[in-house]
C-alpha positions in Angstrom: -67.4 102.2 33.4 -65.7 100.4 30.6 -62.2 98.9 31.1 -59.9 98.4 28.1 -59.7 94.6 27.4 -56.0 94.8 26.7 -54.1 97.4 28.5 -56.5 97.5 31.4 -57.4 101.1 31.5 -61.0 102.3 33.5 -62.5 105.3 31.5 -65.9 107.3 31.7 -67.1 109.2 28.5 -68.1 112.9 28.2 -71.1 113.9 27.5 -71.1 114.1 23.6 -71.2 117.6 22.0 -72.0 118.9 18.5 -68.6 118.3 17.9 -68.8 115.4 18.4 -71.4 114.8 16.4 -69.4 116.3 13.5 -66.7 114.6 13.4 -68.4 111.5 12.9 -70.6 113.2 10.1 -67.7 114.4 8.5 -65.9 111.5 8.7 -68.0 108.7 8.4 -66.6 105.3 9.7 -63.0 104.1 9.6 -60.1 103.5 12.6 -58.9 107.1 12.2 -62.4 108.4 13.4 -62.7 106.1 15.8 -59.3 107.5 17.1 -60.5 110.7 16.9 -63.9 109.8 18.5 -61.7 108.3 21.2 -59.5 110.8 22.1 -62.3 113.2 22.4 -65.2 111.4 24.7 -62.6 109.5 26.6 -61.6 110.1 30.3 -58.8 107.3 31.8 -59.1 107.0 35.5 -54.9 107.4 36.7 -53.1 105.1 38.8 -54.3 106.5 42.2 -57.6 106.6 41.5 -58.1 110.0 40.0 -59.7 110.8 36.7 -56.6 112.3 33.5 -54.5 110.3 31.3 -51.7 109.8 34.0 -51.6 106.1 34.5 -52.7 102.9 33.0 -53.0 99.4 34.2 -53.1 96.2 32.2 -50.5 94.7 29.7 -48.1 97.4 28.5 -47.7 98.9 25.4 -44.4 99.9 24.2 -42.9 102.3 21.4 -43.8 105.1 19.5 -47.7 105.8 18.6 -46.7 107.0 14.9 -45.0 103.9 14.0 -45.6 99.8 13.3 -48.0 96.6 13.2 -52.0 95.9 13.9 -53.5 94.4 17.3 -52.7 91.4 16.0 -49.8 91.1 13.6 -48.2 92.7 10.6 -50.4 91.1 8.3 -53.6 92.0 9.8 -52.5 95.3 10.9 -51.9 96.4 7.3 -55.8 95.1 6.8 -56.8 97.0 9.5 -55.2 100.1 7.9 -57.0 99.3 4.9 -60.9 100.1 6.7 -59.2 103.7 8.1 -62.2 106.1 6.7 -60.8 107.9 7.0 -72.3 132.3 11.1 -72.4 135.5 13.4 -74.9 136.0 16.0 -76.0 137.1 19.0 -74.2 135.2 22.2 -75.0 131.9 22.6 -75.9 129.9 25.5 -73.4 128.7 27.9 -71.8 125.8 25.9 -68.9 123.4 26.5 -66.4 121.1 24.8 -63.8 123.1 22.0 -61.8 121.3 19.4 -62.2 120.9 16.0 -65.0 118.6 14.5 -64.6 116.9 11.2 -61.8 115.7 8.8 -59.5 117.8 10.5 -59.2 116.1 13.5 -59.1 113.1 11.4 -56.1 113.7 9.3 -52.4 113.7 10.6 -53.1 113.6 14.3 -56.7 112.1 15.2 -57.3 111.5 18.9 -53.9 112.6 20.0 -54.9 113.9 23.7 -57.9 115.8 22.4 -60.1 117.8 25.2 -63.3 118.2 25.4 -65.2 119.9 28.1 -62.7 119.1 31.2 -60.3 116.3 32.6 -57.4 115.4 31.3 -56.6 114.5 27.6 -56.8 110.9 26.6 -54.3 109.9 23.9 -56.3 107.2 22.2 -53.6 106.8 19.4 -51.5 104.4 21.9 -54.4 102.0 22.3 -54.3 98.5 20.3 -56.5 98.5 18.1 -58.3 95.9 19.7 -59.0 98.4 22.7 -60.2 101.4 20.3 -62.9 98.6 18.7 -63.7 97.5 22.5 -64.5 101.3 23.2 -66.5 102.1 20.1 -68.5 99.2 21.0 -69.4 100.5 24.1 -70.4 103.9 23.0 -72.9 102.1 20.6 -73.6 99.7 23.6 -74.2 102.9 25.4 -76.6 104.8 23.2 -78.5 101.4 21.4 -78.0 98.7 24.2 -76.1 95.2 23.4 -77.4 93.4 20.4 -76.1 93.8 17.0 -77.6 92.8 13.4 -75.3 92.0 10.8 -76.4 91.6 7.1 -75.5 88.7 5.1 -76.5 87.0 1.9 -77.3 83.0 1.3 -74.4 82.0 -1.2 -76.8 79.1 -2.0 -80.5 80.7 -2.7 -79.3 84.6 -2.5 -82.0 84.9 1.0 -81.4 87.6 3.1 -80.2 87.0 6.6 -79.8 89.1 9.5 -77.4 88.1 12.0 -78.0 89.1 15.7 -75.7 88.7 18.2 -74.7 90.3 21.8 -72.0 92.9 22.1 -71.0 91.4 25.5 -70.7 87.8 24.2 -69.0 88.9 21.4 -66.4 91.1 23.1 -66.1 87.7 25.5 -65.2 85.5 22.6 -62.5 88.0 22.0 -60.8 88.3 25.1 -57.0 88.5 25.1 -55.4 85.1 26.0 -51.9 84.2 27.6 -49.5 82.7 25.3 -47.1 80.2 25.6 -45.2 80.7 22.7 -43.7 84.3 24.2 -42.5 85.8 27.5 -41.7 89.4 29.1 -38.6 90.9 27.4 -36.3 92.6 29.9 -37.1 95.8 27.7 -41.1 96.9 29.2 -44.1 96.7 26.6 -41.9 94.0 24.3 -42.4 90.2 24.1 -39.8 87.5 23.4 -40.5 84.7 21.4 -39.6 81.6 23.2 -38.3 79.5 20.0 -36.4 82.0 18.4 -34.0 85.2 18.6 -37.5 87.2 17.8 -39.0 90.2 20.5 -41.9 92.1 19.5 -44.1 94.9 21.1 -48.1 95.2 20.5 -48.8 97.6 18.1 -51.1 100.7 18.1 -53.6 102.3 16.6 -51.0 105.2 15.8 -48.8 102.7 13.9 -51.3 101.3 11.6 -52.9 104.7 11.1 -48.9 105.8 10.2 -48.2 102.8 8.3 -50.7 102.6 5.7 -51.9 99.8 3.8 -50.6 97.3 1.3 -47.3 95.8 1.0 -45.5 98.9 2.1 -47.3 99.3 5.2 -46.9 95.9 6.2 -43.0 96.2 6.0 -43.1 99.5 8.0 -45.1 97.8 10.5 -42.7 95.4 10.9 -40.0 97.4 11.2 -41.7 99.5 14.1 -42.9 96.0 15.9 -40.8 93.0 15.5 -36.5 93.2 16.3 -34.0 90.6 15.8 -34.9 86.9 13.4 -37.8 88.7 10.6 -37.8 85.6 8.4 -41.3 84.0 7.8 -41.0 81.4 10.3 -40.4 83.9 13.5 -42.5 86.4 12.4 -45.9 84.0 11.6 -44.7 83.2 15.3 -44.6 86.5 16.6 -48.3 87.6 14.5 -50.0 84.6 16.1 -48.4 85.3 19.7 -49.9 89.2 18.8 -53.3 88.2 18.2 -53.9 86.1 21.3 -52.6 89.0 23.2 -54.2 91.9 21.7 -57.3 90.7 19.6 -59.5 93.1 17.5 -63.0 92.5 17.1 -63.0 91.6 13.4 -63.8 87.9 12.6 -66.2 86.1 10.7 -69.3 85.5 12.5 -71.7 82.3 11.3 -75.4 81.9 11.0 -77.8 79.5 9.4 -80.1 80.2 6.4 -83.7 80.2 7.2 -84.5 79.8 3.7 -82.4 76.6 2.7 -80.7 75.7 6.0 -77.5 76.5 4.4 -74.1 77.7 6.8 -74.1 81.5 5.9 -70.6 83.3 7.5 -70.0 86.8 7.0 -67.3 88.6 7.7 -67.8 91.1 11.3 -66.0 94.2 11.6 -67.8 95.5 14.8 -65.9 98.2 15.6 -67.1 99.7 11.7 -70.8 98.4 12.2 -71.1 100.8 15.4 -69.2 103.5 13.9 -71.5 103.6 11.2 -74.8 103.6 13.8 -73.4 106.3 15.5 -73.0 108.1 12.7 -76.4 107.9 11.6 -77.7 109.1 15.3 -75.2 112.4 14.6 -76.9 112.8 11.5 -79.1 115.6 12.7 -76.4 117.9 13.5 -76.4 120.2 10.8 -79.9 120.4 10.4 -80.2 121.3 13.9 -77.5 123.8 13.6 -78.7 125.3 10.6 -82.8 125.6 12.6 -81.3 127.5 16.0 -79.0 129.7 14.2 -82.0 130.4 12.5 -84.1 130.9 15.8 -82.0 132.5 18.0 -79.0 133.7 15.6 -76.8 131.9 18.2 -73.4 131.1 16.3 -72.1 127.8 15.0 -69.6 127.3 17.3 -71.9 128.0 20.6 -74.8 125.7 19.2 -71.7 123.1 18.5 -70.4 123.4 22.1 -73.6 122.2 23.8 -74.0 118.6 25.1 -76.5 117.1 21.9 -78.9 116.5 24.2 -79.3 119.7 25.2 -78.7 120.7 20.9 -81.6 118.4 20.3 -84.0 119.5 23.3 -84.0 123.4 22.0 -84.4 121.8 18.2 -87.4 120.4 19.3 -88.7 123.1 21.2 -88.3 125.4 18.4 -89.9 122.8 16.2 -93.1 123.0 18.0 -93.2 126.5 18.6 -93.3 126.9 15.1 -96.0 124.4 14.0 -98.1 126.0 16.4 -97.4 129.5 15.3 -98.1 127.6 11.3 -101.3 126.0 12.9 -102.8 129.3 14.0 -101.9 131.3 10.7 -104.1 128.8 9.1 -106.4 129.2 11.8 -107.1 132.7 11.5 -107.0 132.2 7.5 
C-alpha cells in the first residue's frame, strides 16, 4: 500500500471506474487532474488503523488548502502552477463509483474529498505537491510496473535518446531530508528559520492550484506560506529549507548519447509523464461507452459506474460476438 513520502499517510486505491477514466480523458495531464484523480481513487488508512480520511501521520501540514507556495518554495511553486492542465436505456448493470468525470471536477474544486464507490473521502488538495506526484507515480507503477522512458534530444548531433530509469530509485533520490537551517514553530504544521525572524508552513497542492502562475502567484504564495522577515535573503532560506522537506519529483534527469558520447540532460516531470500514460490507457472509454450503449442500450451513467475492467471485459465480449455474427453472414453469403 503506498505511503505518502511527506506527510506519512498509508492509502489503498479503488478500483478505477469509467469515471475515472473520464476525467483523465477530459482532462488530460496537469496538477489539477492529478488532484482530481487523487481525491477520487484515494483511500487514507486513519490514525487507529481504520480505513477514511480521519487521521494522518508524517510531517504536518498546516493552513488553508486554497491558499500559498509549491512543495518546495515560492518560486518553484509558481512553476509548478504553470504545468496545471488543467443516453436513455434500459437498466444497467449493478454499477458503482458516482461523481462527476471530466473538466468539472477539474475546475474550482478538483479532488476536494471526492467519493467513489465507498470509504471515506480523501481530500487530496491538502497534500504537498510532492505527495500528489508520489501517488500518481504509483498508479502508473501500478498499472505499467517501475521503469520509465523519458525522451530527449542530443544538443550536439540532434540523436534520439531514450532515458530509462526506475520509479522506485527515482522516488529514493527524492526523499524528503531533515534540515538544519529550520526547526518546529510552537504554531503545528509551520517551520522557523533558525537565522532569521522567518516561519513558514509547506505548501499544498490547493495553494498552488489557487495561486496561479507568474509573478502574481508567486507573491500570493508567499503571502499564504512564509510570516515575519520576506526580504530575499530569508525567503531563498525558507524555499531551500522547503524543498528538502517536501520535494516534488521534477528535476533534470542525465544520460549519455549513444551516438556521440555527448552528456544529454532533460528536464523530468514524472508526475506529468504518468499522468499522460494513464491517460492513454483511459483512452478507450468513450468508445467503449458508445459500443454497450449500443448493445445493450444500458445508459451512460451505469456503463460509467462499472469498475473498467469489468467496462472493458463486456466491450470485448460484444466485440466477438459480433465478428462472429459478421463471419457467418459472409458465410451463408
Amino acid at each position: 500500500m503506498p505511503l505518502t513520502p511527506i506527510t506519512g499517510r498509508r492509502i489503498r486505491w479503488r478500483e478505477a471506474t469509467g469515471h475515472d477514466d473520464l476525467l483523465l480523458v477530459e482532462g488530460g495531464s496537469g496538477l489539477a487532474v492529478a488532484v482530481a484523480l487523487i481525491g477520487r481513487r484515494a483511500v487514507a488508512e486513519s490514525a487507529d488503523g481504520a480505513w477514511g480520511d480521519r487521521g494522518s501521520r508524517g510531517l504536518a501540514v498546516s493552513g488553508p488548502a486554497a491558499s500559498g507556495p509549491a512543495a518546495n518554495g515560492p518560486t518553484a511553486a509558481a512553476d509548478a502552477g504553470g504545468r496545471t492542465a488543467a443516453g436513455g436505456g434500459t437498466a444497467g448493470p449493478a454499477a458503482g463509483g458516482t461523481g462527476k468525470a471530466g473538466g468539472a471536477d477539474t475546475a474550482g474544486g478538483a479532488g476536494k474529498a471526492q467519493e467513489n464507490g465507498g470509504g471515506e473521502p480523501f481530500d487530496a488538495w491538502a497534500l504537498p505537491v510532492g505527495d500528489v506526484d508520489a501517488l500518481v507515480a504509483d498508479l502508473r507503477r501500478e498499472r505499467l510496473g517501475d521503469r520509465l522512458v523519458a525522451e530527449a534530444a542530443c544538443l550536439r548531433c540532434a540523436a534520439r535518446i531514450d532515458i530509462d530509469f526506475g520509479l522506485a530509485d527515482y522516488a529514493g533520490h527524492h526523499r524528503p531530508r531533515t534540515t538544519r537551517t529550520a526547526v518546529p514553530a510552537e504554531e503545528s504544521g509551520w517551520w522557523r528559520l533558525r537565522s532569521a525572524r522567518t516561519c513558514f508552513r509547506l505548501p499544498t497542492a490547493g495553494d498552488v492550484l489557487a495561486a496561479g502562475t507568474g509573478k502574481d502567484g508567486r507573491r500570493a504564495l508567499v503571502e499564504a506560506c512564509v510570516r515575519g522577515d520576506r526580504s530575499a535573503g530569508p525567503l531563498r532560506a525558507a524555499e531551500r529549507a522547503m524543498a528538502a522537506l517536501a520535494p516534488t519529483l521534477r528535476s533534470e534527469v542525465q544520460g549519455t548519447c549513444p551516438e556521440c558520447g555527448a552528456t544529454v540532460g532533460l528536464d523530468v516531470d514524472v508526475r506529468e509523464l504518468c499522468l499522460e500514460e494513464l491517460v492513454f490507457l483511459a483512452g478507450g472509454v468513450l468508445d467503449e461507452v458508445h459500443l454497450l450503449a449500443s448493445a445493450y442500450h444500458w445508459s451512460e451513467q451505469d456503463i460509467l459506474g462499472m469498475t473498467s475492467r469489468r467496462r472493458a471485459g463486456y466491450a470485448e465480449r460484444v466485440r466477438a460476438s459480433w465478428s462472429a455474427d459478421t463471419a457467418q453472414e459472409l458465410i451463408d453469403v
